[in-house]
Backbone atoms as SQL, in Angstrom:
CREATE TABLE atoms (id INTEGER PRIMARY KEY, chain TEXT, resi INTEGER, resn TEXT, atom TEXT, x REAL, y REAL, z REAL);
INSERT INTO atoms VALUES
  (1, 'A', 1, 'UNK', 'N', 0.839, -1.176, 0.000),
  (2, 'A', 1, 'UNK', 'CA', 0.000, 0.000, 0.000),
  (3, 'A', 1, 'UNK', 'C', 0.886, 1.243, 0.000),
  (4, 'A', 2, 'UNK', 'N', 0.493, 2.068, -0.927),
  (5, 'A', 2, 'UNK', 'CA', 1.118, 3.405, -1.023),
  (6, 'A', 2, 'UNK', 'C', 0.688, 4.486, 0.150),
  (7, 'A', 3, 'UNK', 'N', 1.488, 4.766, 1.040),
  (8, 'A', 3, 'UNK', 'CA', 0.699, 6.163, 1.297),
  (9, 'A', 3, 'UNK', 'C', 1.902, 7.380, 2.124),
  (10, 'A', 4, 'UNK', 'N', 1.594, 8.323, 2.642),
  (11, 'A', 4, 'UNK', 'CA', 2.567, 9.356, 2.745),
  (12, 'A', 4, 'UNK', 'C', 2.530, 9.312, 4.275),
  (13, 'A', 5, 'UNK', 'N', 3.545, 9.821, 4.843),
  (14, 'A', 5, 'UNK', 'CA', 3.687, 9.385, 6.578),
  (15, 'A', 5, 'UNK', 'C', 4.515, 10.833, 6.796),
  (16, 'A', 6, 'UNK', 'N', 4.174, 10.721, 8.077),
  (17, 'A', 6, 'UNK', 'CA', 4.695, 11.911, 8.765),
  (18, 'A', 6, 'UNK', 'C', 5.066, 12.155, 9.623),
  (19, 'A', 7, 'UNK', 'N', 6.087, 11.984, 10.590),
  (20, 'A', 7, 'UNK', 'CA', 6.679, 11.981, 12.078),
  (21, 'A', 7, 'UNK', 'C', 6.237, 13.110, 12.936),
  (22, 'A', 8, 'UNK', 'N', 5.395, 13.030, 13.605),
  (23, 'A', 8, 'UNK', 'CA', 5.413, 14.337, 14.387),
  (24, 'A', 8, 'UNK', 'C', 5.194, 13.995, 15.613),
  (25, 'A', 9, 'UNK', 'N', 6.078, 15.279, 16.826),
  (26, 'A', 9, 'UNK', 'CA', 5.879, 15.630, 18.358),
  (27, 'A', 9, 'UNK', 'C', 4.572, 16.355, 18.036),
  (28, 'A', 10, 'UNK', 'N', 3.625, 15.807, 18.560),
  (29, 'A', 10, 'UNK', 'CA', 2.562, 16.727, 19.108),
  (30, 'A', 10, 'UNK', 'C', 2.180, 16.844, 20.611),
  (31, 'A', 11, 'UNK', 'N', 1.408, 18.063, 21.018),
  (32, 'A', 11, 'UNK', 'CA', 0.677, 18.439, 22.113),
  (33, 'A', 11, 'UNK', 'C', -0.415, 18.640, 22.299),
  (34, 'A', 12, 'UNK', 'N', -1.517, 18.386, 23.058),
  (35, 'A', 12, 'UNK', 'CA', -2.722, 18.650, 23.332),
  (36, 'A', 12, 'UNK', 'C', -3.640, 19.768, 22.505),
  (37, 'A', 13, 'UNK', 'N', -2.500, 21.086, 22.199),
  (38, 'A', 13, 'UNK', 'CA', -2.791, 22.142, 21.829),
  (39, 'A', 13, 'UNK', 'C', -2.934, 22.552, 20.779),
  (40, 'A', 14, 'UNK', 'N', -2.401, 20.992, 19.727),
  (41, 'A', 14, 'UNK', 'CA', -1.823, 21.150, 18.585),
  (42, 'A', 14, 'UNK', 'C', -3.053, 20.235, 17.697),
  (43, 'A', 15, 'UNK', 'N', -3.156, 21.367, 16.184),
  (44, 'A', 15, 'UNK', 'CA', -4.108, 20.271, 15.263),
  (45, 'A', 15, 'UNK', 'C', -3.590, 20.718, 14.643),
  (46, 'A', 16, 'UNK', 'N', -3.387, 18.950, 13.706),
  (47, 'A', 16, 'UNK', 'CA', -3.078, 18.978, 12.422),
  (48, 'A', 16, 'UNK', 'C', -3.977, 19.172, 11.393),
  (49, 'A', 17, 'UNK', 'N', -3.406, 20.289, 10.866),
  (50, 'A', 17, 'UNK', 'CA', -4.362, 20.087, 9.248),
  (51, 'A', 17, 'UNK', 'C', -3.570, 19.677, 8.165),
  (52, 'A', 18, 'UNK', 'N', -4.757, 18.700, 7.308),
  (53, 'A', 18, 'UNK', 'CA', -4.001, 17.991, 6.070),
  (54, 'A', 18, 'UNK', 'C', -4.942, 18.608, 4.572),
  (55, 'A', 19, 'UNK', 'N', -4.534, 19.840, 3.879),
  (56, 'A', 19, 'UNK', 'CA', -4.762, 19.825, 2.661),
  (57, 'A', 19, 'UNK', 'C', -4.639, 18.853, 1.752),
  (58, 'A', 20, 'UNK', 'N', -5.930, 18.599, 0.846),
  (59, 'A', 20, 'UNK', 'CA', -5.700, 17.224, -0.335),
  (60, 'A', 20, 'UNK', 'C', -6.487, 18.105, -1.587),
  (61, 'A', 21, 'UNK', 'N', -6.049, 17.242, -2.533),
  (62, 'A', 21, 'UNK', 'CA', -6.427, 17.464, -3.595),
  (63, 'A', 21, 'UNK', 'C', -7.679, 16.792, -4.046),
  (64, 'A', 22, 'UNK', 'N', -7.775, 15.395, -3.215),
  (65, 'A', 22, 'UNK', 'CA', -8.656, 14.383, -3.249),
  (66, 'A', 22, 'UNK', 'C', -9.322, 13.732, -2.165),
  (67, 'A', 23, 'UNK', 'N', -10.669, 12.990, -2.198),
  (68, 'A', 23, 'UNK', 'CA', -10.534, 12.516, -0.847),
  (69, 'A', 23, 'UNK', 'C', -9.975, 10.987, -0.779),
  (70, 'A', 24, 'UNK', 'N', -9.044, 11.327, 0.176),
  (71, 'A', 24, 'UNK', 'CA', -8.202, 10.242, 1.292),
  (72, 'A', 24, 'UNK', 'C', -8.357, 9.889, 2.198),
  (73, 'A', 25, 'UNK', 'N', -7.458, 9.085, 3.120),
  (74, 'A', 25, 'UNK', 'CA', -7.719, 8.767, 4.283),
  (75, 'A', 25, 'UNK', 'C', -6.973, 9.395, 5.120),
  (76, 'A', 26, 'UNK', 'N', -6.718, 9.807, 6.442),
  (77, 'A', 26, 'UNK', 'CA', -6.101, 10.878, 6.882),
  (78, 'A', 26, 'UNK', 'C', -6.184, 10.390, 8.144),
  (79, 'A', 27, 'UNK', 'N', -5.024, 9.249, 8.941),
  (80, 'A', 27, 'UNK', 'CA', -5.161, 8.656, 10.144),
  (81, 'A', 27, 'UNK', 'C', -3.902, 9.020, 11.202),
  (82, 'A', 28, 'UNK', 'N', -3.880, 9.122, 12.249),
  (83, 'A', 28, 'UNK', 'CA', -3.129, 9.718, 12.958),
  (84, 'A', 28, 'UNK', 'C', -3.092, 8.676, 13.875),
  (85, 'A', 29, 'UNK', 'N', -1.487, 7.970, 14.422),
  (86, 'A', 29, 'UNK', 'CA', -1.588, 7.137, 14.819),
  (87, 'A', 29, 'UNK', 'C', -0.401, 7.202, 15.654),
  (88, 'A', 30, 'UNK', 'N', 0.004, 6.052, 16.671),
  (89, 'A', 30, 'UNK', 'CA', 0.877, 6.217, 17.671),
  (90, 'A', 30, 'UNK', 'C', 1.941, 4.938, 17.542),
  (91, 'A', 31, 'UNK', 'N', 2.855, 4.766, 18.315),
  (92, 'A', 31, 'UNK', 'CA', 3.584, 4.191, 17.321),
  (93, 'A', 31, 'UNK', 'C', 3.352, 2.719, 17.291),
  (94, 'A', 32, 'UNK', 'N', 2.811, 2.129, 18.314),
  (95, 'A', 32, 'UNK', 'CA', 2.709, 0.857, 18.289),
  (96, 'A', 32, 'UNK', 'C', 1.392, 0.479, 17.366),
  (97, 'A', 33, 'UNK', 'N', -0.090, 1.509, 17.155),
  (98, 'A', 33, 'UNK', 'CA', -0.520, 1.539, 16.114),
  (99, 'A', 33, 'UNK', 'C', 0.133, 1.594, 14.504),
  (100, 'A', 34, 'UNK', 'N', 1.087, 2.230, 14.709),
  (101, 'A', 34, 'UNK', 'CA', 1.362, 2.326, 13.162),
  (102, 'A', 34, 'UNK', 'C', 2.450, 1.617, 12.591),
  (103, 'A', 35, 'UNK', 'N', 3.378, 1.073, 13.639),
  (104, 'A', 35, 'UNK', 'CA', 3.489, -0.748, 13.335),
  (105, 'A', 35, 'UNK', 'C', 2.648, -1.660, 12.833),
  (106, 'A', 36, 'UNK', 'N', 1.611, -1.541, 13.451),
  (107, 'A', 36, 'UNK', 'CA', 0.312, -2.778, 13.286),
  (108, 'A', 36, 'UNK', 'C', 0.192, -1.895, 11.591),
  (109, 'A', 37, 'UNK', 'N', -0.354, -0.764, 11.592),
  (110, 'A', 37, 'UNK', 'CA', -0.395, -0.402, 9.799),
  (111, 'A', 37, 'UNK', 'C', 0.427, -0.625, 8.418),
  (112, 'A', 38, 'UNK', 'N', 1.334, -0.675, 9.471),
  (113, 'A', 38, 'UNK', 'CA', 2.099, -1.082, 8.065),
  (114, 'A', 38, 'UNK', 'C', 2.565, -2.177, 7.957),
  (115, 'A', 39, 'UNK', 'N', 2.504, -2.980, 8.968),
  (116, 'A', 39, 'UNK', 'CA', 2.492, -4.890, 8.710),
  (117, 'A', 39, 'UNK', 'C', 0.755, -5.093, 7.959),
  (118, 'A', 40, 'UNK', 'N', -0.195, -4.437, 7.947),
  (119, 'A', 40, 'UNK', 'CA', -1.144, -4.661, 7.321),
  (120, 'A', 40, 'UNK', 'C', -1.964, -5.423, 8.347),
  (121, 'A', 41, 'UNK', 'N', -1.657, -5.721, 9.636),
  (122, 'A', 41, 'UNK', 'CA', -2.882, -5.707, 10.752),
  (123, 'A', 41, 'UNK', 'C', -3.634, -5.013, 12.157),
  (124, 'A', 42, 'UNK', 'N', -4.586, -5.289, 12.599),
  (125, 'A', 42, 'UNK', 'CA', -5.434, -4.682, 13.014),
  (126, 'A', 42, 'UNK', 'C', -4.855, -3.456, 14.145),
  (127, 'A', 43, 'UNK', 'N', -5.419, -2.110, 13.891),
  (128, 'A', 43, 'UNK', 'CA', -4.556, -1.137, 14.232),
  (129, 'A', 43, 'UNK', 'C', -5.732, 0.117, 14.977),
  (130, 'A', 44, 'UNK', 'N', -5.468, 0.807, 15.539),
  (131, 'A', 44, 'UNK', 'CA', -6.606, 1.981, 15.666),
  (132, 'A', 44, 'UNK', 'C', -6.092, 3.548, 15.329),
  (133, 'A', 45, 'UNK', 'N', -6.692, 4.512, 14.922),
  (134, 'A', 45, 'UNK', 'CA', -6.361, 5.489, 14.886),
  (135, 'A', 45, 'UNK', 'C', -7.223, 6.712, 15.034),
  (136, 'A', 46, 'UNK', 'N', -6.919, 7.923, 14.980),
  (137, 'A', 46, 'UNK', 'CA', -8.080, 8.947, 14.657),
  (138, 'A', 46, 'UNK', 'C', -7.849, 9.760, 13.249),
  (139, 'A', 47, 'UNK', 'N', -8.662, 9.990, 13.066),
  (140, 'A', 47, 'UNK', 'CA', -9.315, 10.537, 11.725),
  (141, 'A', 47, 'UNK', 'C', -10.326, 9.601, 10.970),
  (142, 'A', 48, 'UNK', 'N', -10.119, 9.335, 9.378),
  (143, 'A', 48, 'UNK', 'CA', -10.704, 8.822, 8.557),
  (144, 'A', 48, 'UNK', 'C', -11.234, 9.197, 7.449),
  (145, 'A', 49, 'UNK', 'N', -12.387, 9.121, 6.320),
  (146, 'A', 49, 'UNK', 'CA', -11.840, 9.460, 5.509),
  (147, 'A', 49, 'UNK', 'C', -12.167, 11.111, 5.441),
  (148, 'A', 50, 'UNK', 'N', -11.303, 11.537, 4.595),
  (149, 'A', 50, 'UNK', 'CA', -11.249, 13.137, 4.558),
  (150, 'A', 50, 'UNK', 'C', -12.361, 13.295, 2.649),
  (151, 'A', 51, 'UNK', 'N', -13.232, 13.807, 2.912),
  (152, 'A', 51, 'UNK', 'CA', -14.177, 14.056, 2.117),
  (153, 'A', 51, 'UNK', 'C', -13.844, 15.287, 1.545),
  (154, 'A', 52, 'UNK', 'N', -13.582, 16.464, 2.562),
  (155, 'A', 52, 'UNK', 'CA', -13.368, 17.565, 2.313),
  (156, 'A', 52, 'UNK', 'C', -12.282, 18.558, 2.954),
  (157, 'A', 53, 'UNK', 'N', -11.416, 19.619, 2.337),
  (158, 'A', 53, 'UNK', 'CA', -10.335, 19.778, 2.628),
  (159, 'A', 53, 'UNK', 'C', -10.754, 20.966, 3.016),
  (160, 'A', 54, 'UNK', 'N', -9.594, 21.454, 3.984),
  (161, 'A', 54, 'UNK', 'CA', -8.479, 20.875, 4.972),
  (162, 'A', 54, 'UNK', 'C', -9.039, 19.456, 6.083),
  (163, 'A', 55, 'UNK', 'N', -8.418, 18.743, 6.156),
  (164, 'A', 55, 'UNK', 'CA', -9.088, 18.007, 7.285),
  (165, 'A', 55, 'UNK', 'C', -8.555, 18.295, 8.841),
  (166, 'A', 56, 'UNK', 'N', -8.625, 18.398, 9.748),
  (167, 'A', 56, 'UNK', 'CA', -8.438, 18.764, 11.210),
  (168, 'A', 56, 'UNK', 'C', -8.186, 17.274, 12.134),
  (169, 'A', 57, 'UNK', 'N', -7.078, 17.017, 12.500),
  (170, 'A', 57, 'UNK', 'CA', -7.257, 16.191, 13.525),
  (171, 'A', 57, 'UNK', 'C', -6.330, 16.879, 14.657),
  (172, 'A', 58, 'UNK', 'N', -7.148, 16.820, 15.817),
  (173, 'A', 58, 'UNK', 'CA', -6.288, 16.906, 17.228),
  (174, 'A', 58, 'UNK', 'C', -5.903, 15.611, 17.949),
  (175, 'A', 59, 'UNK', 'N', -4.828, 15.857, 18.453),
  (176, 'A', 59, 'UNK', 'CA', -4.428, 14.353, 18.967),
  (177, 'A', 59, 'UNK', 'C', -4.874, 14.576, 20.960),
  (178, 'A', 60, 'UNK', 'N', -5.090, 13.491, 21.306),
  (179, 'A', 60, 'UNK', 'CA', -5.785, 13.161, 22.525),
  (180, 'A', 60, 'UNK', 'C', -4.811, 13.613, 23.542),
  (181, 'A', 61, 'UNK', 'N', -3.672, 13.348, 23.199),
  (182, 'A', 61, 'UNK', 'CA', -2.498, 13.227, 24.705),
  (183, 'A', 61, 'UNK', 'C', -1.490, 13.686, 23.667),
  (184, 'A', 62, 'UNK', 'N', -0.484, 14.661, 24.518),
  (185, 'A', 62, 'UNK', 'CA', 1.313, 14.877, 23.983),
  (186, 'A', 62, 'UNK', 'C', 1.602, 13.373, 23.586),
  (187, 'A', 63, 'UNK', 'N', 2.718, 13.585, 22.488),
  (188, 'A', 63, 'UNK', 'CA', 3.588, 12.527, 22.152),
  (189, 'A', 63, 'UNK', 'C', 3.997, 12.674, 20.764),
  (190, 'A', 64, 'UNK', 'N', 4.692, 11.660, 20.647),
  (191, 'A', 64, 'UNK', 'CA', 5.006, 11.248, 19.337),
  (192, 'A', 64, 'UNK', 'C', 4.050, 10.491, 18.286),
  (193, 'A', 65, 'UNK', 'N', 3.356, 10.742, 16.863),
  (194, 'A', 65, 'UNK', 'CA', 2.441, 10.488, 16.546),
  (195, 'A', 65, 'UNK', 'C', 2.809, 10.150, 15.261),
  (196, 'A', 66, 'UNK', 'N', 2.215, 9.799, 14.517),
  (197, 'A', 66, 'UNK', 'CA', 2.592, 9.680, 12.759),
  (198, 'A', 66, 'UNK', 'C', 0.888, 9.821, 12.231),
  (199, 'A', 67, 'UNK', 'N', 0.947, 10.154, 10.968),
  (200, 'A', 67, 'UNK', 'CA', -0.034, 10.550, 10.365),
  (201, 'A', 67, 'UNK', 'C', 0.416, 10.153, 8.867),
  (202, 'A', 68, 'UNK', 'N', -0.253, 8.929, 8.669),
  (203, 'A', 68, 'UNK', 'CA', -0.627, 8.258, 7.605),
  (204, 'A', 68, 'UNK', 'C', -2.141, 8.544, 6.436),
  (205, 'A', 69, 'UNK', 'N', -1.706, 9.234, 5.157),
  (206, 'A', 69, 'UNK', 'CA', -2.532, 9.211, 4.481),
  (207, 'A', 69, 'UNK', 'C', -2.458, 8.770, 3.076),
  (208, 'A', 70, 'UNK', 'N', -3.525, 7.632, 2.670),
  (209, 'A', 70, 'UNK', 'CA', -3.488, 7.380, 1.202),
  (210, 'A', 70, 'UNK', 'C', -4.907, 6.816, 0.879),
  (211, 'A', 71, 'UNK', 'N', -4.825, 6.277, 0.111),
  (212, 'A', 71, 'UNK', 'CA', -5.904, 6.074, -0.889),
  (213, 'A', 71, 'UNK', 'C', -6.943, 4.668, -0.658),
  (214, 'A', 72, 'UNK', 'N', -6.545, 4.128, 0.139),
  (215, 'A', 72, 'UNK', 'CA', -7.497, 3.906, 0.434),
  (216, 'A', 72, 'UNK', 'C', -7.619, 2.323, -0.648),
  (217, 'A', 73, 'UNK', 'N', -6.460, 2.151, -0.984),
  (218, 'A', 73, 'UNK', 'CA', -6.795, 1.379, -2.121),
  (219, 'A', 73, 'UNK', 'C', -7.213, 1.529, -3.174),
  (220, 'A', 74, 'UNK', 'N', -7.554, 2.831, -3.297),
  (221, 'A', 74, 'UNK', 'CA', -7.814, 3.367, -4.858),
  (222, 'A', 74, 'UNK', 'C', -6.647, 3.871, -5.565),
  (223, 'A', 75, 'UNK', 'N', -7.236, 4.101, -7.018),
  (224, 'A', 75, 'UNK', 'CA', -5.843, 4.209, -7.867),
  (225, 'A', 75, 'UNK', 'C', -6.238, 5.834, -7.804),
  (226, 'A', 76, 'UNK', 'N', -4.691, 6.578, -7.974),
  (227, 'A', 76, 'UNK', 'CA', -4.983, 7.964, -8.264),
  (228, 'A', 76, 'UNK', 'C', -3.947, 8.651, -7.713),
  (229, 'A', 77, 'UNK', 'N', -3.438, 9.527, -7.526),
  (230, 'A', 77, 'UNK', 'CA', -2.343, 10.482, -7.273),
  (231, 'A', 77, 'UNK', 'C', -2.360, 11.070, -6.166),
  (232, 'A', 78, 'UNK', 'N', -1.774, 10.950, -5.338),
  (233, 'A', 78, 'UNK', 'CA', -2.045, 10.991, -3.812),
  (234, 'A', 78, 'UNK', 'C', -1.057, 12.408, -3.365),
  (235, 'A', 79, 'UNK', 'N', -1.386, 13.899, -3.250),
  (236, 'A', 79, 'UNK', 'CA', -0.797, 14.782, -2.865),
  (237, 'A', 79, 'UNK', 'C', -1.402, 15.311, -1.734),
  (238, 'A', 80, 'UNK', 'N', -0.888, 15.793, -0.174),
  (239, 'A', 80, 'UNK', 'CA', -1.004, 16.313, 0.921),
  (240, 'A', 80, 'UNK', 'C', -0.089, 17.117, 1.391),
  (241, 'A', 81, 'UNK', 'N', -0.425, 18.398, 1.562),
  (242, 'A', 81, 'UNK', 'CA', 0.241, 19.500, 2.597),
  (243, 'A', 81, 'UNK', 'C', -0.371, 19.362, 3.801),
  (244, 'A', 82, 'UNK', 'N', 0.591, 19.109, 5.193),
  (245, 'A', 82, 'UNK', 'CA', 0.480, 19.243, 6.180),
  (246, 'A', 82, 'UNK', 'C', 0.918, 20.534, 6.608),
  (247, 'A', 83, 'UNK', 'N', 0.208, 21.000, 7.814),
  (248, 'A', 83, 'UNK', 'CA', 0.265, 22.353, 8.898),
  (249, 'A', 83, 'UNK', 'C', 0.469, 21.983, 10.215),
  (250, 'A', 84, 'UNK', 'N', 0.570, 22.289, 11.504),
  (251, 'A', 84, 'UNK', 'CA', 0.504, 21.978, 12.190),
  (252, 'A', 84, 'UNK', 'C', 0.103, 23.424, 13.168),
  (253, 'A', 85, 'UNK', 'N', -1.315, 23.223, 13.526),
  (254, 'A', 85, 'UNK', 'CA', -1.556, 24.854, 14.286),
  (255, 'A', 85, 'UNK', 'C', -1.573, 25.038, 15.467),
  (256, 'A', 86, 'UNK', 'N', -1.192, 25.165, 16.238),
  (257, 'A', 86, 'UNK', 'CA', -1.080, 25.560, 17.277),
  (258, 'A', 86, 'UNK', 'C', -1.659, 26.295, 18.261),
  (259, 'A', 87, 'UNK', 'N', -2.768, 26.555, 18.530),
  (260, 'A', 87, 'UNK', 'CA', -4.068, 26.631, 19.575),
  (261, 'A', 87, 'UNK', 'C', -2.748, 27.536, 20.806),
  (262, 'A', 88, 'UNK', 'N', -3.015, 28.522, 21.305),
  (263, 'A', 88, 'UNK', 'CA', -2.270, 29.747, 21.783),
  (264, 'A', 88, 'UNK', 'C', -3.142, 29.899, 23.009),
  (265, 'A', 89, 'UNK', 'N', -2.695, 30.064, 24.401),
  (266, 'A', 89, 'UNK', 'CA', -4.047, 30.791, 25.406),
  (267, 'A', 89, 'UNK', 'C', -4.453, 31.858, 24.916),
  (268, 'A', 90, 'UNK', 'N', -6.016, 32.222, 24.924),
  (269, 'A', 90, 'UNK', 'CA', -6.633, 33.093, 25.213),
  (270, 'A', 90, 'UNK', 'C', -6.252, 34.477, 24.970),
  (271, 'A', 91, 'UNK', 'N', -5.942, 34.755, 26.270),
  (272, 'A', 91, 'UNK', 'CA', -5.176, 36.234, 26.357),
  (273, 'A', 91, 'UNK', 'C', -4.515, 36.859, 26.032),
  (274, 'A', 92, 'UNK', 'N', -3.618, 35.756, 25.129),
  (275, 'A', 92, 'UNK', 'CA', -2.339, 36.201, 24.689),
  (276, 'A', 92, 'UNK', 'C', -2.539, 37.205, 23.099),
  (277, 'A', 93, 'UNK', 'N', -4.190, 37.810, 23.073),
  (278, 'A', 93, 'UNK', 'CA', -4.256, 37.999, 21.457),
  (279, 'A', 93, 'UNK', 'C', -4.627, 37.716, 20.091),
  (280, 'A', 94, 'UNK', 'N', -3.785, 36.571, 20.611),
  (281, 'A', 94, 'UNK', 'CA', -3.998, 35.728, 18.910),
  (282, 'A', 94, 'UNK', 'C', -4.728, 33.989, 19.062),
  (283, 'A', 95, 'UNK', 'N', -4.938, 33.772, 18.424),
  (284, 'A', 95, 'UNK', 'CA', -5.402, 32.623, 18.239),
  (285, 'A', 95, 'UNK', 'C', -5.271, 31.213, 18.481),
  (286, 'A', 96, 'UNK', 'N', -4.571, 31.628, 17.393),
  (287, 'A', 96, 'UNK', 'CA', -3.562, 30.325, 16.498),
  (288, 'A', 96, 'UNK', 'C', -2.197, 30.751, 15.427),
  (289, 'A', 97, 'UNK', 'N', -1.212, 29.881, 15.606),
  (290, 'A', 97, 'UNK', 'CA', -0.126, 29.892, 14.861),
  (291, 'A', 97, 'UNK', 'C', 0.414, 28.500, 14.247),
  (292, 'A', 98, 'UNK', 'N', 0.586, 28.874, 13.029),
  (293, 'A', 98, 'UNK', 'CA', 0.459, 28.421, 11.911),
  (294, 'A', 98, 'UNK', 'C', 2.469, 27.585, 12.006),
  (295, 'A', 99, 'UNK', 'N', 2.802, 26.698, 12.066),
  (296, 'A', 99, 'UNK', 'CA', 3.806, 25.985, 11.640),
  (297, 'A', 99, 'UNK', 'C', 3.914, 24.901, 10.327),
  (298, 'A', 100, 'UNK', 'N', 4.424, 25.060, 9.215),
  (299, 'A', 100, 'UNK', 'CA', 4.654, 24.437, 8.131),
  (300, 'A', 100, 'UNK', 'C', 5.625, 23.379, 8.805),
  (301, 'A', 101, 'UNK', 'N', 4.933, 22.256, 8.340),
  (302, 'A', 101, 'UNK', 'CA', 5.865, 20.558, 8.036),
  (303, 'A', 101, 'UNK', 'C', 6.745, 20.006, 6.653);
Protein backbone atom coordinates (compact mmCIF):
# COMPACT_ATOMS: atom_id res chain seq x y z
CA UNK A 1 0.00 0.00 0.00
CA UNK A 2 1.12 3.40 -1.02
CA UNK A 3 0.70 6.16 1.30
CA UNK A 4 2.57 9.36 2.75
CA UNK A 5 3.69 9.39 6.58
CA UNK A 6 4.69 11.91 8.76
CA UNK A 7 6.68 11.98 12.08
CA UNK A 8 5.41 14.34 14.39
CA UNK A 9 5.88 15.63 18.36
CA UNK A 10 2.56 16.73 19.11
CA UNK A 11 0.68 18.44 22.11
CA UNK A 12 -2.72 18.65 23.33
CA UNK A 13 -2.79 22.14 21.83
CA UNK A 14 -1.82 21.15 18.58
CA UNK A 15 -4.11 20.27 15.26
CA UNK A 16 -3.08 18.98 12.42
CA UNK A 17 -4.36 20.09 9.25
CA UNK A 18 -4.00 17.99 6.07
CA UNK A 19 -4.76 19.83 2.66
CA UNK A 20 -5.70 17.22 -0.34
CA UNK A 21 -6.43 17.46 -3.59
CA UNK A 22 -8.66 14.38 -3.25
CA UNK A 23 -10.53 12.52 -0.85
CA UNK A 24 -8.20 10.24 1.29
CA UNK A 25 -7.72 8.77 4.28
CA UNK A 26 -6.10 10.88 6.88
CA UNK A 27 -5.16 8.66 10.14
CA UNK A 28 -3.13 9.72 12.96
CA UNK A 29 -1.59 7.14 14.82
CA UNK A 30 0.88 6.22 17.67
CA UNK A 31 3.58 4.19 17.32
CA UNK A 32 2.71 0.86 18.29
CA UNK A 33 -0.52 1.54 16.11
CA UNK A 34 1.36 2.33 13.16
CA UNK A 35 3.49 -0.75 13.33
CA UNK A 36 0.31 -2.78 13.29
CA UNK A 37 -0.39 -0.40 9.80
CA UNK A 38 2.10 -1.08 8.06
CA UNK A 39 2.49 -4.89 8.71
CA UNK A 40 -1.14 -4.66 7.32
CA UNK A 41 -2.88 -5.71 10.75
CA UNK A 42 -5.43 -4.68 13.01
CA UNK A 43 -4.56 -1.14 14.23
CA UNK A 44 -6.61 1.98 15.67
CA UNK A 45 -6.36 5.49 14.89
CA UNK A 46 -8.08 8.95 14.66
CA UNK A 47 -9.31 10.54 11.72
CA UNK A 48 -10.70 8.82 8.56
CA UNK A 49 -11.84 9.46 5.51
CA UNK A 50 -11.25 13.14 4.56
CA UNK A 51 -14.18 14.06 2.12
CA UNK A 52 -13.37 17.56 2.31
CA UNK A 53 -10.33 19.78 2.63
CA UNK A 54 -8.48 20.88 4.97
CA UNK A 55 -9.09 18.01 7.28
CA UNK A 56 -8.44 18.76 11.21
CA UNK A 57 -7.26 16.19 13.52
CA UNK A 58 -6.29 16.91 17.23
CA UNK A 59 -4.43 14.35 18.97
CA UNK A 60 -5.79 13.16 22.53
CA UNK A 61 -2.50 13.23 24.70
CA UNK A 62 1.31 14.88 23.98
CA UNK A 63 3.59 12.53 22.15
CA UNK A 64 5.01 11.25 19.34
CA UNK A 65 2.44 10.49 16.55
CA UNK A 66 2.59 9.68 12.76
CA UNK A 67 -0.03 10.55 10.36
CA UNK A 68 -0.63 8.26 7.60
CA UNK A 69 -2.53 9.21 4.48
CA UNK A 70 -3.49 7.38 1.20
CA UNK A 71 -5.90 6.07 -0.89
CA UNK A 72 -7.50 3.91 0.43
CA UNK A 73 -6.80 1.38 -2.12
CA UNK A 74 -7.81 3.37 -4.86
CA UNK A 75 -5.84 4.21 -7.87
CA UNK A 76 -4.98 7.96 -8.26
CA UNK A 77 -2.34 10.48 -7.27
CA UNK A 78 -2.04 10.99 -3.81
CA UNK A 79 -0.80 14.78 -2.86
CA UNK A 80 -1.00 16.31 0.92
CA UNK A 81 0.24 19.50 2.60
CA UNK A 82 0.48 19.24 6.18
CA UNK A 83 0.27 22.35 8.90
CA UNK A 84 0.50 21.98 12.19
CA UNK A 85 -1.56 24.85 14.29
CA UNK A 86 -1.08 25.56 17.28
CA UNK A 87 -4.07 26.63 19.57
CA UNK A 88 -2.27 29.75 21.78
CA UNK A 89 -4.05 30.79 25.41
CA UNK A 90 -6.63 33.09 25.21
CA UNK A 91 -5.18 36.23 26.36
CA UNK A 92 -2.34 36.20 24.69
CA UNK A 93 -4.26 38.00 21.46
CA UNK A 94 -4.00 35.73 18.91
CA UNK A 95 -5.40 32.62 18.24
CA UNK A 96 -3.56 30.33 16.50
CA UNK A 97 -0.13 29.89 14.86
CA UNK A 98 0.46 28.42 11.91
CA UNK A 99 3.81 25.99 11.64
CA UNK A 100 4.65 24.44 8.13
CA UNK A 101 5.86 20.56 8.04
Amino acid sequence: MQFLHYSLDLGTRDVVQVELRTQAYVRLLDEENYEAYRAGSNYRYYGGLAEKSPANIKPPHNGKWHLCVDLGGREGELNASVHIIQEVAPDSGTKRRRRLI
